[in-house]
PDB file with SEQRES, HELIX, SHEET and CRYST1 records, atoms N, CA, C and O in Angstrom:
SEQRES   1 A   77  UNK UNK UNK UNK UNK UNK UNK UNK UNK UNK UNK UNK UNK          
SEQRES   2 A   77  UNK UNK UNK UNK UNK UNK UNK UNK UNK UNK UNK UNK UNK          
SEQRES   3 A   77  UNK UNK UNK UNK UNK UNK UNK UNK UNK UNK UNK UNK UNK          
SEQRES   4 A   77  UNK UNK UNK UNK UNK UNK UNK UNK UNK UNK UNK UNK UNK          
SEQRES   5 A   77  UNK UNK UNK UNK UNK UNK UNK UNK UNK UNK UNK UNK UNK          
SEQRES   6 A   77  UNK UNK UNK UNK UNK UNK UNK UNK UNK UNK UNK UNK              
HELIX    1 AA1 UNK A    4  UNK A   25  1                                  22    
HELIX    2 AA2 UNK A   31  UNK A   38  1                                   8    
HELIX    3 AA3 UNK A   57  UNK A   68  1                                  12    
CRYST1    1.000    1.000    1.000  90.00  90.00  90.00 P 1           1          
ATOM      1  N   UNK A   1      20.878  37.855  64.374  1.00  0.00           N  
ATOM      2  CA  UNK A   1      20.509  38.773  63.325  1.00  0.00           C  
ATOM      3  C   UNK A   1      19.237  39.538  63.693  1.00  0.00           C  
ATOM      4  O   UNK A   1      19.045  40.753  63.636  1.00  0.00           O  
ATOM      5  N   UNK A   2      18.385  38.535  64.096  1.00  0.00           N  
ATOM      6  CA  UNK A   2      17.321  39.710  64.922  1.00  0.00           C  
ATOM      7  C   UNK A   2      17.082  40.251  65.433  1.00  0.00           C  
ATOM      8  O   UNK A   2      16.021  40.864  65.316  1.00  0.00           O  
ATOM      9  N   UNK A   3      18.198  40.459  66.693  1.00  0.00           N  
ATOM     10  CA  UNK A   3      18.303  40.848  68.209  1.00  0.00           C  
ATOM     11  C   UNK A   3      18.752  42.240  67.344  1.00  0.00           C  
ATOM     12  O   UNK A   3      18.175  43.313  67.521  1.00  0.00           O  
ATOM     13  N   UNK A   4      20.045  42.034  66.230  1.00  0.00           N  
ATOM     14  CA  UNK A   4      20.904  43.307  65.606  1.00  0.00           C  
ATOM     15  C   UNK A   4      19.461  44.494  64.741  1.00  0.00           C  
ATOM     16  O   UNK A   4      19.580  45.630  64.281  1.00  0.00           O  
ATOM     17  N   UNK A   5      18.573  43.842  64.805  1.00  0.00           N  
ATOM     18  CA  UNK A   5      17.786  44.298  63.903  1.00  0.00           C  
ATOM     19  C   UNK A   5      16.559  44.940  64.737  1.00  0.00           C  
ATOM     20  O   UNK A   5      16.017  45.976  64.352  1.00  0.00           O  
ATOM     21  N   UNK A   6      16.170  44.274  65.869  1.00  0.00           N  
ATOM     22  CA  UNK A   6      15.568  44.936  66.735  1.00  0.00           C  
ATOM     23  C   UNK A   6      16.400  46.718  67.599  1.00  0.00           C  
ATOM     24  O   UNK A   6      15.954  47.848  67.799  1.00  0.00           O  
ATOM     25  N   UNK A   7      17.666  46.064  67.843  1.00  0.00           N  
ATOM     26  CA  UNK A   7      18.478  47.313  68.217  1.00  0.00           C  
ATOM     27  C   UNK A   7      18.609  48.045  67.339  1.00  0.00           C  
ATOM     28  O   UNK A   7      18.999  49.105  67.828  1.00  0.00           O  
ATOM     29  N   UNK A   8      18.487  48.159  65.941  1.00  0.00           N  
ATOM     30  CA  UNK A   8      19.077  49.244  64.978  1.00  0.00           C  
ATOM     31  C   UNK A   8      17.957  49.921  65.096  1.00  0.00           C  
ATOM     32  O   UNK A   8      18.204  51.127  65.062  1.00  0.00           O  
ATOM     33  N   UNK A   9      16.396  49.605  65.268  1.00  0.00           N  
ATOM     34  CA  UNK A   9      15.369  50.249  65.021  1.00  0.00           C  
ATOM     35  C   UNK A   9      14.892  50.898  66.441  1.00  0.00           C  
ATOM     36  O   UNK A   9      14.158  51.882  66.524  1.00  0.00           O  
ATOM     37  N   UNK A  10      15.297  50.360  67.260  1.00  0.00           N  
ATOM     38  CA  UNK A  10      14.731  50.728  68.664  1.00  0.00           C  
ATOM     39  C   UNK A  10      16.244  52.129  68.820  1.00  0.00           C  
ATOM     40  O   UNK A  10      15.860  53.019  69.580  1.00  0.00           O  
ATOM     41  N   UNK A  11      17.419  52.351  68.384  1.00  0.00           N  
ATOM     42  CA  UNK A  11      18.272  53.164  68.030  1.00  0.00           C  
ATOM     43  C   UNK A  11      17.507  54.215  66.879  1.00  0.00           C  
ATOM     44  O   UNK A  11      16.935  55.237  67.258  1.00  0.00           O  
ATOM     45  N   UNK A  12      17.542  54.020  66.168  1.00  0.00           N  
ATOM     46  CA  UNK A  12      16.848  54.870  65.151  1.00  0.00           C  
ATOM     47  C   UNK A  12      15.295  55.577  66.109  1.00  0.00           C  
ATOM     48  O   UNK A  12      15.168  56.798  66.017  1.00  0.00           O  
ATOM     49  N   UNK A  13      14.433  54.965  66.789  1.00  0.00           N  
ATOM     50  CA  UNK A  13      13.514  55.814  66.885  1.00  0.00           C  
ATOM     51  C   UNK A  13      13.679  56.899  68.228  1.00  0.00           C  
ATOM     52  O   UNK A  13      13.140  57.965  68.523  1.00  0.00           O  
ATOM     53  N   UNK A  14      14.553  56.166  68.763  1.00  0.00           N  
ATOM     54  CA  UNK A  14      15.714  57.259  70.032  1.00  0.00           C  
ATOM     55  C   UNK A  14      16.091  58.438  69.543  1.00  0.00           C  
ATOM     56  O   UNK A  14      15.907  59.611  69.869  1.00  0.00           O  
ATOM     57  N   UNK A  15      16.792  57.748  68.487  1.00  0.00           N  
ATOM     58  CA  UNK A  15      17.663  59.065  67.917  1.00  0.00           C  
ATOM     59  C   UNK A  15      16.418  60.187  67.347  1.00  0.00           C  
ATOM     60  O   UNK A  15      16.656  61.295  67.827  1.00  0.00           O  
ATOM     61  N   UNK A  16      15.243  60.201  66.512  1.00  0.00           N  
ATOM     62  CA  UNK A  16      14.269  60.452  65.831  1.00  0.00           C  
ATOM     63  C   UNK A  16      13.151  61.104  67.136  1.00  0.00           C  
ATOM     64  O   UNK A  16      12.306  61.940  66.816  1.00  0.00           O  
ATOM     65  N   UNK A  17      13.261  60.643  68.511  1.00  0.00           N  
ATOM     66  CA  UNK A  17      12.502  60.942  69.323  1.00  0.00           C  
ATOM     67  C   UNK A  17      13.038  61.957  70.147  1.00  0.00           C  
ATOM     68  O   UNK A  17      12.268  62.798  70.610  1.00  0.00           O  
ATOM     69  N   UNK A  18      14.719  62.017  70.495  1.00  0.00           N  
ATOM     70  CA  UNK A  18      15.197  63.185  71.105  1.00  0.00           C  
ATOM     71  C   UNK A  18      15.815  64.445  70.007  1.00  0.00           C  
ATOM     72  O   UNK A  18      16.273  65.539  70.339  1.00  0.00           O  
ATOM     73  N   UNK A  19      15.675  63.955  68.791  1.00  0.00           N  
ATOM     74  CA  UNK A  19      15.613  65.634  67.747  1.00  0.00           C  
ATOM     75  C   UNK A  19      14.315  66.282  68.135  1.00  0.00           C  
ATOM     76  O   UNK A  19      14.288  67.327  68.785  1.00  0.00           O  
ATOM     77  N   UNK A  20      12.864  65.426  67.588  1.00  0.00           N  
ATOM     78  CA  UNK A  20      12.122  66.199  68.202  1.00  0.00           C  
ATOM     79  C   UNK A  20      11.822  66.870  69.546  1.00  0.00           C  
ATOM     80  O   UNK A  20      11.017  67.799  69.609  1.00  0.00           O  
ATOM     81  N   UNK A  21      12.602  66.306  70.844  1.00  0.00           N  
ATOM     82  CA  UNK A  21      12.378  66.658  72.310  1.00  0.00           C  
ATOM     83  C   UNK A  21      13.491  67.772  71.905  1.00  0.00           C  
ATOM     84  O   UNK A  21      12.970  68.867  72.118  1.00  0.00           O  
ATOM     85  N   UNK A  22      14.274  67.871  71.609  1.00  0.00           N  
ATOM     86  CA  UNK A  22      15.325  69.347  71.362  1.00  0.00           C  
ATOM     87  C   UNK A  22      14.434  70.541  70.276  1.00  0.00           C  
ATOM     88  O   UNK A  22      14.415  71.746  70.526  1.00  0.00           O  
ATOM     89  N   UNK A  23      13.802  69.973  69.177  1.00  0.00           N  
ATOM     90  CA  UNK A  23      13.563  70.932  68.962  1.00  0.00           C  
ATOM     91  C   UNK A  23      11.845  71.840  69.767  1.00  0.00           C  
ATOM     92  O   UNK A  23      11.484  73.017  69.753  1.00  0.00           O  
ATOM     93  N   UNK A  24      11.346  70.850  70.235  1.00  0.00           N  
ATOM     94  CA  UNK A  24      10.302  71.028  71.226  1.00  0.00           C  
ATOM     95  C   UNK A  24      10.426  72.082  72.037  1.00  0.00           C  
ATOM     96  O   UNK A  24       9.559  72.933  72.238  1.00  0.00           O  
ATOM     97  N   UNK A  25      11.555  72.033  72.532  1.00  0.00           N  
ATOM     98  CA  UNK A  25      12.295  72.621  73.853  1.00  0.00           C  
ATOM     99  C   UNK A  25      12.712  74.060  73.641  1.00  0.00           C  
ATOM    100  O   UNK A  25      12.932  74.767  74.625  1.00  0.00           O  
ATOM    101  N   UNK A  26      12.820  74.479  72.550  1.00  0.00           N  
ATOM    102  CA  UNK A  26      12.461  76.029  72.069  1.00  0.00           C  
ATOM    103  C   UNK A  26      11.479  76.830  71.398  1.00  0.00           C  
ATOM    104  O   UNK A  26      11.936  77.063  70.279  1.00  0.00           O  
ATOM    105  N   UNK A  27      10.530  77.283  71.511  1.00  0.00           N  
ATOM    106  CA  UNK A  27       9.669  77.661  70.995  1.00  0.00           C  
ATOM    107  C   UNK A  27      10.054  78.948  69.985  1.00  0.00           C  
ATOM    108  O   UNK A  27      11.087  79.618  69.970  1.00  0.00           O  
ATOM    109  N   UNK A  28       9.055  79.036  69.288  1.00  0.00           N  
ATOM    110  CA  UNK A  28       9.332  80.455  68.051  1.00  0.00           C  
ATOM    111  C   UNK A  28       8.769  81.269  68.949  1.00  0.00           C  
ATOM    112  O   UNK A  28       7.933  80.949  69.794  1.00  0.00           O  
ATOM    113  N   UNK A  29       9.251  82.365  68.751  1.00  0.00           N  
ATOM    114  CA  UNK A  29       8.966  83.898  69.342  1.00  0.00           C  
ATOM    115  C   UNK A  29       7.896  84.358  68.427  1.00  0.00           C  
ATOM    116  O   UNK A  29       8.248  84.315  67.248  1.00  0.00           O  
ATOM    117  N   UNK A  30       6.698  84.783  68.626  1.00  0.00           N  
ATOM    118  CA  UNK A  30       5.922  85.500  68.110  1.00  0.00           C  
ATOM    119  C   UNK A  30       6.479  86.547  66.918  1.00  0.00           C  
ATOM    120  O   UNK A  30       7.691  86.713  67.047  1.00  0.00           O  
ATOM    121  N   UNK A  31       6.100  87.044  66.170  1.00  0.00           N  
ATOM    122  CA  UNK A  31       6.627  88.081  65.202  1.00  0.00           C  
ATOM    123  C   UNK A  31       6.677  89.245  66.121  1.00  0.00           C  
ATOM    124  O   UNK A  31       7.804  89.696  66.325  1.00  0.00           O  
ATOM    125  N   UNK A  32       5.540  89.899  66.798  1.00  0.00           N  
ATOM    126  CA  UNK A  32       5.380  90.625  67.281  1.00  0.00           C  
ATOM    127  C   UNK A  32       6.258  90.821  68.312  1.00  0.00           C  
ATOM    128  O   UNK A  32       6.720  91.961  68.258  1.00  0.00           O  
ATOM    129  N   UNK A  33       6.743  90.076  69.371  1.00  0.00           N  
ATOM    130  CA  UNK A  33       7.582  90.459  70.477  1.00  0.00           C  
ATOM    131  C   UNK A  33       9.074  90.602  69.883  1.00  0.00           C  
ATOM    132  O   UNK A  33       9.995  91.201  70.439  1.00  0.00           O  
ATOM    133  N   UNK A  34       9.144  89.801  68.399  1.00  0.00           N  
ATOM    134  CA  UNK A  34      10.904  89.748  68.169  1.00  0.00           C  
ATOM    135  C   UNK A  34      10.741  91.483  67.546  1.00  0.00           C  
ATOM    136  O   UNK A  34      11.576  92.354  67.789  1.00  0.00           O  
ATOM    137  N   UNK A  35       9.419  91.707  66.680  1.00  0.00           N  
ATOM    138  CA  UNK A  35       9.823  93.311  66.328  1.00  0.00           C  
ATOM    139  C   UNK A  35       9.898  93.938  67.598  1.00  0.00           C  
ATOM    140  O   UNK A  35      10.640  94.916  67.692  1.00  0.00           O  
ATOM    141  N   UNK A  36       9.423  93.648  68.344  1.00  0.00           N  
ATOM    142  CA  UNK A  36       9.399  94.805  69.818  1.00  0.00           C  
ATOM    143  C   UNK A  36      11.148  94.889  70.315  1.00  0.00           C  
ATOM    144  O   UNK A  36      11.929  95.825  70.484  1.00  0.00           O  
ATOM    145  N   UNK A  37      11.244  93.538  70.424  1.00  0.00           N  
ATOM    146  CA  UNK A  37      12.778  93.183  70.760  1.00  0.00           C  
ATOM    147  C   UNK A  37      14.009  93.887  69.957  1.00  0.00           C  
ATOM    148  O   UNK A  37      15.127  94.089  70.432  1.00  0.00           O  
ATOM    149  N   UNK A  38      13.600  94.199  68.718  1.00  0.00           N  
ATOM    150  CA  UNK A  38      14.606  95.035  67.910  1.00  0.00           C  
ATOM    151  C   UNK A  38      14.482  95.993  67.549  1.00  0.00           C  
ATOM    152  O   UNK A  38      15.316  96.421  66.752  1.00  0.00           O  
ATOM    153  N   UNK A  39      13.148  96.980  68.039  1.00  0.00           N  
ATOM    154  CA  UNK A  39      12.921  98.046  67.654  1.00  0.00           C  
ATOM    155  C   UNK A  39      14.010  98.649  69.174  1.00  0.00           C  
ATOM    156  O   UNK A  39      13.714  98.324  70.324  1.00  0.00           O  
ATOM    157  N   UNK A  40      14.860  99.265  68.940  1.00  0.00           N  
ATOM    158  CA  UNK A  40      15.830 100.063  70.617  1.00  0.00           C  
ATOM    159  C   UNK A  40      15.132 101.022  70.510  1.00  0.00           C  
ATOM    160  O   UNK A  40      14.521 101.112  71.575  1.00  0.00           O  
ATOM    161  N   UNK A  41      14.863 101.769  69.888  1.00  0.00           N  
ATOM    162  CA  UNK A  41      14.282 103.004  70.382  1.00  0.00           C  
ATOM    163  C   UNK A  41      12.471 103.567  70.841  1.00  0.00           C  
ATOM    164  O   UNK A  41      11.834 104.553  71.211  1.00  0.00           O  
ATOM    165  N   UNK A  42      12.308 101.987  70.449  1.00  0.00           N  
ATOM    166  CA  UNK A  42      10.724 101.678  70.181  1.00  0.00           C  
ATOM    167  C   UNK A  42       9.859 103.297  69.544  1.00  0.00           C  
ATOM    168  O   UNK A  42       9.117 104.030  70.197  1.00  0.00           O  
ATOM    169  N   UNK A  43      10.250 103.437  68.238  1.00  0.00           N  
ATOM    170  CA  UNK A  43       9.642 104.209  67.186  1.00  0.00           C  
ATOM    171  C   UNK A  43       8.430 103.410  66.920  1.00  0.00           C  
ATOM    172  O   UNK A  43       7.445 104.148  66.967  1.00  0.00           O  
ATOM    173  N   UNK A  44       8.085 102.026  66.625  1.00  0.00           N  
ATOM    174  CA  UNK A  44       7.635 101.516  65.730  1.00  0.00           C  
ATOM    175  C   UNK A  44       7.974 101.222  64.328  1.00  0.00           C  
ATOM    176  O   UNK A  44       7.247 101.043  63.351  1.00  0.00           O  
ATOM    177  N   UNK A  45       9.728 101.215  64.514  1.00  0.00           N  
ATOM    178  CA  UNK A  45       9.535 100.855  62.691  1.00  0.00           C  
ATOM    179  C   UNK A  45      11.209 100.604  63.105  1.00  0.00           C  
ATOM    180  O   UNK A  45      11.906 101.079  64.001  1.00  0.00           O  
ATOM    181  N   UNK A  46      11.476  99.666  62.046  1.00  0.00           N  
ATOM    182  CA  UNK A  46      13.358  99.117  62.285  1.00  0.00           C  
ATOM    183  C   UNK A  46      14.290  99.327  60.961  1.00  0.00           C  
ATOM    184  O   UNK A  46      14.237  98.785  59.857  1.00  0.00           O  
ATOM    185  N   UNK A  47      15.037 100.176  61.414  1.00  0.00           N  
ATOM    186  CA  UNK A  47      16.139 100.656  60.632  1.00  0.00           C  
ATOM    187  C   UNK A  47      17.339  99.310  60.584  1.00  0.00           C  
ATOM    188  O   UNK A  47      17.427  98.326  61.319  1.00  0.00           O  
ATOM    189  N   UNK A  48      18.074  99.682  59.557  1.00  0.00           N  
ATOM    190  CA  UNK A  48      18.656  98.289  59.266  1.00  0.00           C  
ATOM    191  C   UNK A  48      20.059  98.432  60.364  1.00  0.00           C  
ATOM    192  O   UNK A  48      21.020  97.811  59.911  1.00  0.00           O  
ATOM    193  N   UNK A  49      20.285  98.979  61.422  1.00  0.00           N  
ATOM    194  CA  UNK A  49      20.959  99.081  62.429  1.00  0.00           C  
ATOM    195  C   UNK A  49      20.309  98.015  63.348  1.00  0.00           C  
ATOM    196  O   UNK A  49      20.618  96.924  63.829  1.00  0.00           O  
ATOM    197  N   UNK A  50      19.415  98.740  63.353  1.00  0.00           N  
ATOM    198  CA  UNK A  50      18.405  97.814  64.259  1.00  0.00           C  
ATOM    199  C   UNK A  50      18.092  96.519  64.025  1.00  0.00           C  
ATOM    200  O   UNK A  50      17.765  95.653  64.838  1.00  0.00           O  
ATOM    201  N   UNK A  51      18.225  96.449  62.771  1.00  0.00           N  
ATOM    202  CA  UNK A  51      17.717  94.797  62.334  1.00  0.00           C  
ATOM    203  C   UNK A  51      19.269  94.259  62.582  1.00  0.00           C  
ATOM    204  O   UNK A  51      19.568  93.588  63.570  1.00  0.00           O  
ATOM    205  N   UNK A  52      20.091  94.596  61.687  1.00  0.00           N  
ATOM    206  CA  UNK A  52      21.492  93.755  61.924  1.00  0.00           C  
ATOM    207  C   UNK A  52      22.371  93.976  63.330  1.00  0.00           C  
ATOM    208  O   UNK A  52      23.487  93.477  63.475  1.00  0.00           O  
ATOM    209  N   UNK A  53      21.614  94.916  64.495  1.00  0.00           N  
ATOM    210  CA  UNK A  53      22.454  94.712  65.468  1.00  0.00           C  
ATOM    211  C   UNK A  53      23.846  94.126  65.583  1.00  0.00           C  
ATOM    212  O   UNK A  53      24.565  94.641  64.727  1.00  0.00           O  
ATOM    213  N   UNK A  54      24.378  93.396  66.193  1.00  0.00           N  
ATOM    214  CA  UNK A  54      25.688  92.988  66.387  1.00  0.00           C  
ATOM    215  C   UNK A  54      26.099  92.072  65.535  1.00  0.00           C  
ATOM    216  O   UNK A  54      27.213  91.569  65.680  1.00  0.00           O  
ATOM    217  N   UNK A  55      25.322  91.730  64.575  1.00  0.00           N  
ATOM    218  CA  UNK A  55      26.181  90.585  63.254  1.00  0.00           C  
ATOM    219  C   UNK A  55      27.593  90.991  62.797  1.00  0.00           C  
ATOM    220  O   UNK A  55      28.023  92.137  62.663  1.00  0.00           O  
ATOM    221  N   UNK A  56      28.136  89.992  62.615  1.00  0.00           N  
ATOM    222  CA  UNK A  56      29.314  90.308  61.871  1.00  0.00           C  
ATOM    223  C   UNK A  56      29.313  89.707  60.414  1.00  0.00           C  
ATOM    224  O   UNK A  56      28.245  89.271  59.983  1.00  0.00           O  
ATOM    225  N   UNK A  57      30.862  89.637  59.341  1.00  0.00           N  
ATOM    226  CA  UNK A  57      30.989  89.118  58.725  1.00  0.00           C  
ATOM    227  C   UNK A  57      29.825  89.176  57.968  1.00  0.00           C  
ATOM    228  O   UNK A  57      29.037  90.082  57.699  1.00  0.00           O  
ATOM    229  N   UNK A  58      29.935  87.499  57.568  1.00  0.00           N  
ATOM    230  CA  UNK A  58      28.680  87.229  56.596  1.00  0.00           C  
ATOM    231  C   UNK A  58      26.940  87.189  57.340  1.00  0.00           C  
ATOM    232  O   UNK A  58      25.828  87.205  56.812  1.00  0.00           O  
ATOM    233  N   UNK A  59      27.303  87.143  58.493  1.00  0.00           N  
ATOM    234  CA  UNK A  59      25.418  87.614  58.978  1.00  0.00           C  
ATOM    235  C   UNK A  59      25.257  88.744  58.846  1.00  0.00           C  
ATOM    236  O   UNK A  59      24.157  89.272  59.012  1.00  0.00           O  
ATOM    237  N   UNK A  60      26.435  89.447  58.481  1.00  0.00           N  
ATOM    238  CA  UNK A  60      26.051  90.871  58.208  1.00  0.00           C  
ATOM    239  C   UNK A  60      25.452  91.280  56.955  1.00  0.00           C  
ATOM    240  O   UNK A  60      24.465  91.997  56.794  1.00  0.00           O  
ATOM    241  N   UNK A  61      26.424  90.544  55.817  1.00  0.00           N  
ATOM    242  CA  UNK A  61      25.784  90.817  54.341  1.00  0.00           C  
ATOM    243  C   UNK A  61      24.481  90.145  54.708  1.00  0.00           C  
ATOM    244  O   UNK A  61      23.545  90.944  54.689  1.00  0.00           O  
ATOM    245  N   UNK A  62      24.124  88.832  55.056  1.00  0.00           N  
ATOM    246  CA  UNK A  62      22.864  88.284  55.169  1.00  0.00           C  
ATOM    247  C   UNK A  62      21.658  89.249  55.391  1.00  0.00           C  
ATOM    248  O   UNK A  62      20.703  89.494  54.654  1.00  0.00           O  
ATOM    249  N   UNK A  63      21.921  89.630  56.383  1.00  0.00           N  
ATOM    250  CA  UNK A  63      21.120  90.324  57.079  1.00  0.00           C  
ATOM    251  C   UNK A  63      20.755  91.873  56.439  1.00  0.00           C  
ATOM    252  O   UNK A  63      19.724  92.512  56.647  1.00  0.00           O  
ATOM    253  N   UNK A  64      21.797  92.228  55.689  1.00  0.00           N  
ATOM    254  CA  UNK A  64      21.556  94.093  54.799  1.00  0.00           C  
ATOM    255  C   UNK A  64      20.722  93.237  53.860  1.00  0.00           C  
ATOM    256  O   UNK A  64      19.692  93.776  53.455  1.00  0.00           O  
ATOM    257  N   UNK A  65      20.959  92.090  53.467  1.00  0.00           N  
ATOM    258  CA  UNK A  65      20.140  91.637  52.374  1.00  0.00           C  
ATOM    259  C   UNK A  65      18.834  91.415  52.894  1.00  0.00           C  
ATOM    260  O   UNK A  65      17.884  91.518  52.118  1.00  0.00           O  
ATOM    261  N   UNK A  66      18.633  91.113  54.143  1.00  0.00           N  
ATOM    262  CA  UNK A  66      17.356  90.425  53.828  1.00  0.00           C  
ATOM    263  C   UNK A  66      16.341  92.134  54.577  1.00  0.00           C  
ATOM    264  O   UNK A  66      15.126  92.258  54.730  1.00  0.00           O  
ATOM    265  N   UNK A  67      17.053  92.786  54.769  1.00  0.00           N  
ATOM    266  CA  UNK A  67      16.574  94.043  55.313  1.00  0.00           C  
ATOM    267  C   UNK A  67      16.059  94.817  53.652  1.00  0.00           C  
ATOM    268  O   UNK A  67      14.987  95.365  53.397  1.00  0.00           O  
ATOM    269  N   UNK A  68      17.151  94.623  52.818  1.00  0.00           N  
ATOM    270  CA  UNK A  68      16.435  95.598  51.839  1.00  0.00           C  
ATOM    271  C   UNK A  68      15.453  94.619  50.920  1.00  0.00           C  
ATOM    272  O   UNK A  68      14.548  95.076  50.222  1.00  0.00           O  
ATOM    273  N   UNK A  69      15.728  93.380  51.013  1.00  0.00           N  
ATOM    274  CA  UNK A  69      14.497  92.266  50.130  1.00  0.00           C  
ATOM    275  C   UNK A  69      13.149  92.649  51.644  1.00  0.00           C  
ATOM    276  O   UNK A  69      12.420  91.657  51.626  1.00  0.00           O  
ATOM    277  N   UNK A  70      12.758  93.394  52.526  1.00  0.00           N  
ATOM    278  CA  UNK A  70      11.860  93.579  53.414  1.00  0.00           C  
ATOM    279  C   UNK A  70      11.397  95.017  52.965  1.00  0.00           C  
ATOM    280  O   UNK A  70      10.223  95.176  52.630  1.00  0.00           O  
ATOM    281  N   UNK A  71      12.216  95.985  52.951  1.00  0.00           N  
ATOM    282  CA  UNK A  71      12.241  97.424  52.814  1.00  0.00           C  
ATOM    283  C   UNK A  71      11.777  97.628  51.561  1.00  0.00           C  
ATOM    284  O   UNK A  71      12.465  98.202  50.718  1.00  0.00           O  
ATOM    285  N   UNK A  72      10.201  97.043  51.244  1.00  0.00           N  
ATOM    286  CA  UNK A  72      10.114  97.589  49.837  1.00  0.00           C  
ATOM    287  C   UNK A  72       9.901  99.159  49.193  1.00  0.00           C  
ATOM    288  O   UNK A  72      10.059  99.321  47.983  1.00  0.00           O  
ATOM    289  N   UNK A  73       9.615 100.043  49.877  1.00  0.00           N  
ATOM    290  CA  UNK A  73       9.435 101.495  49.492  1.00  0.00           C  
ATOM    291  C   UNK A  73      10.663 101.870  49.438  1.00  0.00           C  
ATOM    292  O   UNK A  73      10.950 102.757  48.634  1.00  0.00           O  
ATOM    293  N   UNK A  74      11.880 101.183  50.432  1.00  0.00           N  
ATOM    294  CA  UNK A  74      13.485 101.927  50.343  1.00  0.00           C  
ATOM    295  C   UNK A  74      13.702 103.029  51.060  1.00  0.00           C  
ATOM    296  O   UNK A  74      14.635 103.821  50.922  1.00  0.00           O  
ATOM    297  N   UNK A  75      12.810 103.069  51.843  1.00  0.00           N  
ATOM    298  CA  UNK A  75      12.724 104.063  52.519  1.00  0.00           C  
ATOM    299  C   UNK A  75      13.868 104.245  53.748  1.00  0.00           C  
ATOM    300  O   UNK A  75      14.280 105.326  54.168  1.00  0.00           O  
ATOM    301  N   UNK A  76      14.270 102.916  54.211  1.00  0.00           N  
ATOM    302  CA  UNK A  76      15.527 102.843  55.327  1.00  0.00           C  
ATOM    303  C   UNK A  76      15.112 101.944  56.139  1.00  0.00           C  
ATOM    304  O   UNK A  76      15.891 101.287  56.828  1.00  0.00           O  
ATOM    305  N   UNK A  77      13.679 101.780  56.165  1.00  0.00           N  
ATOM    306  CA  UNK A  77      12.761 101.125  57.756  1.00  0.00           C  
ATOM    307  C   UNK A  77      11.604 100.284  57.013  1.00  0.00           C  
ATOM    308  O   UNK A  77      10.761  99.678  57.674  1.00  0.00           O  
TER     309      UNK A  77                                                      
END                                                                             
């Protein structure tokens, strides 16, 4: 019973130790380089083409949404 009890926990902190080594293993992109990254025409400012690039489907509604909850003047960009 103890041996089962030592393995469940020495399992559990494995499992708990390689989520964090995966999520480690990608870093966040700066704000700044992902706007650079989606501005194509580099204007300085992102049209909702630009923001939803190649989404489909529902990353598409996602994405018009979260473009006009950003776009507060409504202006397009």
């Amino acid at each position: 019973m103890r041996r089962f009890a030592i393995l469940t926990l020495a399992f559990g902190f494995l499992s708990f130790a390689s989520v964090g080594a995966c999520s480690a293993a990608q870093p966040k992109k700066d704000p700044d380089e992902k706007f650079k990254e989606l501005d194509a025409n580099s204007d300085g400012k992102l049209s909702l083409a630009e923001f939803v690039g190649k989404k489909k489907g529902d990353n598409l509604t996602k994405a018009e949404e979260q473009f006009k909850a950003k776009d507060k003047d409504s202006d397009g960009f």
